[in-house]
ROPAFI-80989 format. One record per residue (C-alpha): residue number from 1; residue in one letter; x, y, z. Coordinates in steps of 0.02 Angstrom, whole numbers. Layout:
// residues N
{NUM,"a",{X,Y,Z}}
...
END
This chain:
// residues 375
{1,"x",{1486,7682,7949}}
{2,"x",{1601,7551,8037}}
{3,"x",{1785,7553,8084}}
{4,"x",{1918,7451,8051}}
{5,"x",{2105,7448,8083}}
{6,"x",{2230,7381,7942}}
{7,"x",{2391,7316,7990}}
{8,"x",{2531,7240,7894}}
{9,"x",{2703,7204,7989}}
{10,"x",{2800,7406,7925}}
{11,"x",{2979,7387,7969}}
{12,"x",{3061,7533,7908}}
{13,"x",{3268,7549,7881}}
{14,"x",{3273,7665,8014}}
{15,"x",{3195,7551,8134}}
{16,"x",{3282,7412,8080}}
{17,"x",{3448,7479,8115}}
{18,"x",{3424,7536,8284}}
{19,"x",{3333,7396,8344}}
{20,"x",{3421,7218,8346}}
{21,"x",{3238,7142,8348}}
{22,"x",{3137,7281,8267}}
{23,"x",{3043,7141,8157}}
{24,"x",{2972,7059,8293}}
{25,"x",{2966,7199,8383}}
{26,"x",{2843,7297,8252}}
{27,"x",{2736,7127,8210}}
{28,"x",{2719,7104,8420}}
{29,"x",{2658,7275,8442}}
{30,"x",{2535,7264,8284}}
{31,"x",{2446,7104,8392}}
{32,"x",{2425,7242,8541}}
{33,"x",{2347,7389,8418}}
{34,"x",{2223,7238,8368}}
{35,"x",{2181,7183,8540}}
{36,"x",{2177,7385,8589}}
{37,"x",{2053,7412,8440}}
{38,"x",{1938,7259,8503}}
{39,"x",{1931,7325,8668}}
{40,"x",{1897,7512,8603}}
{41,"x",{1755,7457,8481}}
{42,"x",{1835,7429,8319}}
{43,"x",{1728,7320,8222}}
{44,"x",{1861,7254,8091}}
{45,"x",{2056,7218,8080}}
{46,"x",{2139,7180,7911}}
{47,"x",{2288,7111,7892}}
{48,"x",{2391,7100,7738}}
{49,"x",{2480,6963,7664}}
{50,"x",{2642,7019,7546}}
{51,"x",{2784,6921,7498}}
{52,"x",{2980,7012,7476}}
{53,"x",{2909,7190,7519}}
{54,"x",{3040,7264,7624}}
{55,"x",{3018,7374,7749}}
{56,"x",{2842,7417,7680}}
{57,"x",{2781,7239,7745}}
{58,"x",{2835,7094,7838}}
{59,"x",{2687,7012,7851}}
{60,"x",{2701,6859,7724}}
{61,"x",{2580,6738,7834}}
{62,"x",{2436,6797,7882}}
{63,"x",{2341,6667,7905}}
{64,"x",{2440,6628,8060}}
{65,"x",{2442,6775,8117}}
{66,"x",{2250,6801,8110}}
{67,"x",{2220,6616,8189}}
{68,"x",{2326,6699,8359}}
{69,"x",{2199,6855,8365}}
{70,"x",{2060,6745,8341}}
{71,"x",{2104,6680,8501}}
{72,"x",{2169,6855,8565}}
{73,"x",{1999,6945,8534}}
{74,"x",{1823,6931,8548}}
{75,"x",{1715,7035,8462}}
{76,"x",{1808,7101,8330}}
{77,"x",{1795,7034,8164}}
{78,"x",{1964,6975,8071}}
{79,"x",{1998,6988,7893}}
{80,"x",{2133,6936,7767}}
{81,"x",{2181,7096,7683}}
{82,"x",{2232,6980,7580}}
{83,"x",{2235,6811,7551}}
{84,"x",{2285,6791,7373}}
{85,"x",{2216,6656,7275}}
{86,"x",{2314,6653,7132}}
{87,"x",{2376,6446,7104}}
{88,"x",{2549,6489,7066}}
{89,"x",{2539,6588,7249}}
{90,"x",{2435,6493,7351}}
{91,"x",{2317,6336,7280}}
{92,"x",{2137,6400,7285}}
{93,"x",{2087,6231,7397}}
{94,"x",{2217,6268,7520}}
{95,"x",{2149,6450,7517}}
{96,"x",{1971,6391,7527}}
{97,"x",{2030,6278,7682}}
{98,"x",{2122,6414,7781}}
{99,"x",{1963,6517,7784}}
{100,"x",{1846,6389,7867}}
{101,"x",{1974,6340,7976}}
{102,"x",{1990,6511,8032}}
{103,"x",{1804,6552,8019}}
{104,"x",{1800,6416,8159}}
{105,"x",{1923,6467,8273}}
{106,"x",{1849,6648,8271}}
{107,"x",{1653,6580,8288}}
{108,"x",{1586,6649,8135}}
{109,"x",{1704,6805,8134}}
{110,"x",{1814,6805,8005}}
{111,"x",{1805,6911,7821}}
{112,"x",{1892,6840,7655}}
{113,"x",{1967,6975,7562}}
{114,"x",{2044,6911,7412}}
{115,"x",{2181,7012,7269}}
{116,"x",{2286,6979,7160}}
{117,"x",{2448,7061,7256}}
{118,"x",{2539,7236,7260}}
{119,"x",{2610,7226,7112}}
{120,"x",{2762,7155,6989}}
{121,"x",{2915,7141,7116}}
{122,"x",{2782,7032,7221}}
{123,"x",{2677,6942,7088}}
{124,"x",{2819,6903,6974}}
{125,"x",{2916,6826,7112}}
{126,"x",{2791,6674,7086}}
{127,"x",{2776,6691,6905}}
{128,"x",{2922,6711,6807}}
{129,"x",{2931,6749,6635}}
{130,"x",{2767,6837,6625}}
{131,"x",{2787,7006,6588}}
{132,"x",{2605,7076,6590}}
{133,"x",{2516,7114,6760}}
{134,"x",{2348,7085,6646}}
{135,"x",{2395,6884,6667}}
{136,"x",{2351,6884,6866}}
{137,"x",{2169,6957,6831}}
{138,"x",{2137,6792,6722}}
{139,"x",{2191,6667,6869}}
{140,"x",{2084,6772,6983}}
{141,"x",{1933,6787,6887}}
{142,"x",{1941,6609,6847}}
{143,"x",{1957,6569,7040}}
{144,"x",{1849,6678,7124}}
{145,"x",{1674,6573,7108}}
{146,"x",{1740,6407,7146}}
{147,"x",{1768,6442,7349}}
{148,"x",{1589,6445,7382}}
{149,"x",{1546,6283,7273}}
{150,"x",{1699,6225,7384}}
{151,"x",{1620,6262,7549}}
{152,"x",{1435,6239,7514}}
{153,"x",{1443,6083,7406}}
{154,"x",{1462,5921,7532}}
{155,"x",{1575,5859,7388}}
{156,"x",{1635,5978,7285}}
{157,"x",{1609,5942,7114}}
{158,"x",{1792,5987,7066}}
{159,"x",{1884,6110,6941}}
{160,"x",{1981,6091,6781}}
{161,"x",{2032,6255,6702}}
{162,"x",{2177,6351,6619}}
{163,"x",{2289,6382,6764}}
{164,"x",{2233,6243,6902}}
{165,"x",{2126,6096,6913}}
{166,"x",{2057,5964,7062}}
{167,"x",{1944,5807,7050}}
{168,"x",{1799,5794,7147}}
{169,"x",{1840,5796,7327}}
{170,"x",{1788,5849,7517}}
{171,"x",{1845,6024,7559}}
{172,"x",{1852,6011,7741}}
{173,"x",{1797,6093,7862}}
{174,"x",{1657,6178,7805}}
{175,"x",{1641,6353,7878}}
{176,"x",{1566,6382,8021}}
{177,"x",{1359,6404,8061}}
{178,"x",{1268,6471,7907}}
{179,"x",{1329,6507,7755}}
{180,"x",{1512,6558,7722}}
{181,"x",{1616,6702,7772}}
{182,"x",{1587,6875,7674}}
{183,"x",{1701,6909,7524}}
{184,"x",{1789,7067,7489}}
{185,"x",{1907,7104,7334}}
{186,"x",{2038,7244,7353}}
{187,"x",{2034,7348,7226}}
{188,"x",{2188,7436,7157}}
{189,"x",{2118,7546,7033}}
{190,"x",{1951,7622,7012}}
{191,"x",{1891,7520,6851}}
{192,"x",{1878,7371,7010}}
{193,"x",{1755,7447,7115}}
{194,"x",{1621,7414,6971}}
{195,"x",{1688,7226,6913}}
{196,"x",{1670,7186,7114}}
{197,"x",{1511,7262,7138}}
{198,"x",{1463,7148,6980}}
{199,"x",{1531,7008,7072}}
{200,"x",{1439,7040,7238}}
{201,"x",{1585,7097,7345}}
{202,"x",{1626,7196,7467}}
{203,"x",{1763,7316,7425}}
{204,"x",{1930,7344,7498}}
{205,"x",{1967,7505,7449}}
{206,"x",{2157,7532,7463}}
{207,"x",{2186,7636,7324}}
{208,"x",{2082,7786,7370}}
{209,"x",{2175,7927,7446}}
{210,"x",{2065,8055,7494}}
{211,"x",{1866,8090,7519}}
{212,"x",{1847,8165,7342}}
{213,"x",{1918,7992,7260}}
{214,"x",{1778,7908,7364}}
{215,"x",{1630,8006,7298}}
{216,"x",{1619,7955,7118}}
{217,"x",{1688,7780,7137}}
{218,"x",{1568,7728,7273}}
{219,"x",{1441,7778,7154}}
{220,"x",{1518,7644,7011}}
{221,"x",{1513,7525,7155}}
{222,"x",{1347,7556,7240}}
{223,"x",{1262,7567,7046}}
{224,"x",{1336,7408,6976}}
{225,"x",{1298,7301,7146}}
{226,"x",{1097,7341,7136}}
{227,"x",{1094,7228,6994}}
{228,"x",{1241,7097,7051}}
{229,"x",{1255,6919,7006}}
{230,"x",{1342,6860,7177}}
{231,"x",{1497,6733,7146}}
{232,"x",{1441,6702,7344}}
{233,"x",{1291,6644,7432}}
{234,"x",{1257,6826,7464}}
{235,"x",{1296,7011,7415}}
{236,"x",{1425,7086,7509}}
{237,"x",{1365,7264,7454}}
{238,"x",{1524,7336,7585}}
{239,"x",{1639,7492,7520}}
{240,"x",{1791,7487,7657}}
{241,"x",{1916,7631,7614}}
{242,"x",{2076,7671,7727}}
{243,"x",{2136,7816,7787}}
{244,"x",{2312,7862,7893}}
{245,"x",{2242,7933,8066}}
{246,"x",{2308,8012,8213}}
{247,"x",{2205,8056,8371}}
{248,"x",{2298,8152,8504}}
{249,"x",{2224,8264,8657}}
{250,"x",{2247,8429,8543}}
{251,"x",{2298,8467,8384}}
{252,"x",{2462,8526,8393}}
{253,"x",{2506,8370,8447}}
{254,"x",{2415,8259,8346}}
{255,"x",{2512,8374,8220}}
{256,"x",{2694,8346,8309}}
{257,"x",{2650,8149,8310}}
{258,"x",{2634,8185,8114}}
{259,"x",{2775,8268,8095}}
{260,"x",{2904,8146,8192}}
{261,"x",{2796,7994,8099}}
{262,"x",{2893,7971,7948}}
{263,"x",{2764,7984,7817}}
{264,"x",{2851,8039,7687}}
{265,"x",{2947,7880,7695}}
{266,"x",{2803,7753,7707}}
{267,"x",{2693,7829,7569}}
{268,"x",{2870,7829,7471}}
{269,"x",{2881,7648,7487}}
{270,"x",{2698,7625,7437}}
{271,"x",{2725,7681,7293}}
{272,"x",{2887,7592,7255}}
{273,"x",{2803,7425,7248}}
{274,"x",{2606,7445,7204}}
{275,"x",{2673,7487,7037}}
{276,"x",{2473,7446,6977}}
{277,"x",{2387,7600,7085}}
{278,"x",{2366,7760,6998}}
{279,"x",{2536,7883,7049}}
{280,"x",{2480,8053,7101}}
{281,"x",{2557,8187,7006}}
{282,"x",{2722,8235,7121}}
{283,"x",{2754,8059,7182}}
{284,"x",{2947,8020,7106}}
{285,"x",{3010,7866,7066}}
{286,"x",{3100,7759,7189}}
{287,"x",{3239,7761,7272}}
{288,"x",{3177,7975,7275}}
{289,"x",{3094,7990,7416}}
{290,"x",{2926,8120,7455}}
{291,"x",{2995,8269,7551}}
{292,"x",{2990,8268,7733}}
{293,"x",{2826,8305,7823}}
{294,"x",{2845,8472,7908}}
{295,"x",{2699,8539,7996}}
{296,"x",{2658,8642,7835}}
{297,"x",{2619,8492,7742}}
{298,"x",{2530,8409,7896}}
{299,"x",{2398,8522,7900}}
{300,"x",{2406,8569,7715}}
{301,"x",{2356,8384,7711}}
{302,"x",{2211,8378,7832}}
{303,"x",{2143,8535,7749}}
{304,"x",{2140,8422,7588}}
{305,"x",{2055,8266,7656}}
{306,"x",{2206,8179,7631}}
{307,"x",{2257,8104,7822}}
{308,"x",{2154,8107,7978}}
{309,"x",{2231,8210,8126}}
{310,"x",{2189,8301,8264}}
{311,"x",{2112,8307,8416}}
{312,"x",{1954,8198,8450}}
{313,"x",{1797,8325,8397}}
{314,"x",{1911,8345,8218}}
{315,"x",{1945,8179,8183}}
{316,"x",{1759,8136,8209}}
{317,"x",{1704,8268,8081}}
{318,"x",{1843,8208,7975}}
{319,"x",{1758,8032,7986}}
{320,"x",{1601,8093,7958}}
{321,"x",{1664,8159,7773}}
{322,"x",{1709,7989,7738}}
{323,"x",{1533,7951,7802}}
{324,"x",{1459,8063,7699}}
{325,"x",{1545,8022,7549}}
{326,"x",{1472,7832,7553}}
{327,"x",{1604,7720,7648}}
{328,"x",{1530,7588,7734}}
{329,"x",{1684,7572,7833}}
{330,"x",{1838,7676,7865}}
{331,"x",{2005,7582,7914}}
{332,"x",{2161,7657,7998}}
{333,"x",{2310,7621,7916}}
{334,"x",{2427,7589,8085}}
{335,"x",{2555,7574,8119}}
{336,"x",{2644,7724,8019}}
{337,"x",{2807,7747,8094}}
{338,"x",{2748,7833,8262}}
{339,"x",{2777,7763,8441}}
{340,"x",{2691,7605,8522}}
{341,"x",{2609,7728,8669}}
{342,"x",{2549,7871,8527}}
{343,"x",{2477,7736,8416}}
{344,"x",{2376,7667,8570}}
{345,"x",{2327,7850,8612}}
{346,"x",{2253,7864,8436}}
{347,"x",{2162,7690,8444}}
{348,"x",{2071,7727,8623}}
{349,"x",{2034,7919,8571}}
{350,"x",{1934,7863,8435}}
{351,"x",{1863,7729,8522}}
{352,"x",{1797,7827,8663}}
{353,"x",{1744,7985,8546}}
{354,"x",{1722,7963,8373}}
{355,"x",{1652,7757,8349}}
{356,"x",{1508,7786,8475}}
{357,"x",{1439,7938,8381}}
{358,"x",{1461,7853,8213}}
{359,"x",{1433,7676,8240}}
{360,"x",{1269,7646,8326}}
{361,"x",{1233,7465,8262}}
{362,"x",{1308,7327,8377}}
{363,"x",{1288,7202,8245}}
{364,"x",{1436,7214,8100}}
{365,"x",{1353,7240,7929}}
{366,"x",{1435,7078,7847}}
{367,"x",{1355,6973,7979}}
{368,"x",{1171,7029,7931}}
{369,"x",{1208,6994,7780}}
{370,"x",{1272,6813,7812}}
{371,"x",{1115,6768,7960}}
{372,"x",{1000,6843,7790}}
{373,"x",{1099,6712,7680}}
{374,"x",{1078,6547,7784}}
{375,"x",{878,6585,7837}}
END
């Protein structure tokens, strides 16, 4: 299993109003927690792209943001968690450009994880007067296929369907060495894992919440991608699930870091706007927020497979459930609320302790998969 780190640009209220320049402040310190995670052994960094979130997440452009780390980092790979194709959103051949480009300036290391958003405040924003959520699956499905005709083909042949169309033209540049980059499709309800294993693609899993979810979906996955029909040049057969995770010297204090994180807030605002995922029994509606975390619910938490935490020999047989469940990667959702210097604790912990018992191959799994495509 391989490790990632997501990011995504959290500002919360409280934040906000005690910091004149919180918003840079948070999206500055989420470039360090990459470059930390580079230097520790992380083998992937997502980052998110979401429009009008706030507080939840500031980070609208992505694609900027990734081309600085490509030039920050060097091993690591980088990957848009996500870049949504939709037209109204972003047109598919400016989407189709944007990953070469940055395919380039990372030397082969960046990963194209596509969606269709977090939900209606977002979606809708860009296309008013539709009422059903169902529409955005339709632009997407129609979509998806056409980016590798558009980097493969030394003209592409062009598109005309229902929601966008291009003439035959030059996509430039063509991605980097062999083959294109890997794609991934984030799935926001379990019924996905199956349609992108279909598909031949990798799957960001952002909707599972705990190692039980994982068992019987990454079955769906794993059974419908033996017998996939790749949009791609290649099966991405890739499960990435994320996880919130805290590493600290012991446990009580990976606990107190829990505690003083403001969960309760985060996983609130989660909920508030990815009105598509599944809402666990006990999660109210918006503007109620989840109880506080007290230390109660911190371990009561753990003991459910619901958050990593604790010190370094816990959190690596907490990683190793996820292991054993069938991810093919676990990411750390991080930031979540706790401080710069506790956040870097957590990324070097589990570099030095957990990813070297866990992670043995030096060579990410996506890029076998690509070299295997262009031979």
């Amino acid at each position: 299993m391989e490790f990632g780190l997501f990011v995504q640009g959290y500002v919360p209220a409280a934040r906000a109003k005690a910091e004149p320049q919180a918003e840079h402040h948070a999206l500055m310190e989420e470039t360090e927690y990459v470059i930390q995670a580079d230097a520790s052994g992380f083998k992937y960094a997502w980052a998110s792209e979401h429009h009008f979130l706030e507080e939840y997440s500031h980070l609208s452009a992505n694609d900027v943001y990734l081309g600085y780390l490509a030039h920050a980092t060097e091993r690591i790979h980088l990957g848009s968690g996500i870049f949504n194709p939709l037209a109204p959103v972003n047109h598919p051949v400016k989407v189709a450009e944007k990953v070469a480009m940055l395919d380039h300036l990372s030397c082969g290391r960046f990963e194209f994880g596509s969606g269709r958003g977090a939900g209606s405040h977002e979606i809708l924003g860009f296309l008013p007067g539709v009422t059903d959520m169902n529409h955005t699956k339709e632009i997407w499905e129609e979509t998806i296929a056409e980016f590798p005709k558009m980097w493969l083909q030394d003209e592409y042949v062009g598109f005309k369907g229902k929601h966008w169309e291009l003439p035959p033209r030059k996509i430039l540049p063509k991605p980097y060495g062999k083959s294109h980059p890997a794609m991934w499709y984030a799935a926001g309800s379990p019924s996905s894992y199956a349609m992108a294993g279909k598909k031949g693609l990798g799957v960001l899993g952002f909707s599972v919440q705990k190692v039980a979810d994982m068992e019987w979906v990454v079955e769906s996955y794993k059974n419908a991608v033996k017998d996939a029909e790749p949009v791609g040049d290649f099966v991405n057969d890739n499960v990435m699930v994320t996880s919130t995770a805290i590493c600290a010297e012991t446990h009580r204090k990976a606990v107190e870091i829990a505690v003083g994180g403001g969960l309760n807030y985060l996983q609130s605002l989660l909920f508030r706007y990815h009105d598509t995922f599944p809402r666990p029994e006990g999660v109210p509606e918006w503007p109620e927020l989840l109880p506080e975390y007290t230390e109660e619910i911190i371990e009561l938490l753990i003991a459910e497979e619901l958050m990593i935490c604790g010190d370094p020999d816990e959190v690596l047989r907490q990683c190793k459930r996820w292991e054993q469940a069938g991810a093919d990667q676990l990411s750390f959702g991080l930031p979540i609320g706790v401080s710069r210097e506790d956040t870097l604790t957590t990324i070097k912990l589990i570099g030095e302790h957990v990813i070297p018992k866990i992670d043995t191959d030096p060579v990410h799994r996506t890029t076998r998969f690509r070299q295997a495509a262009g031979d």
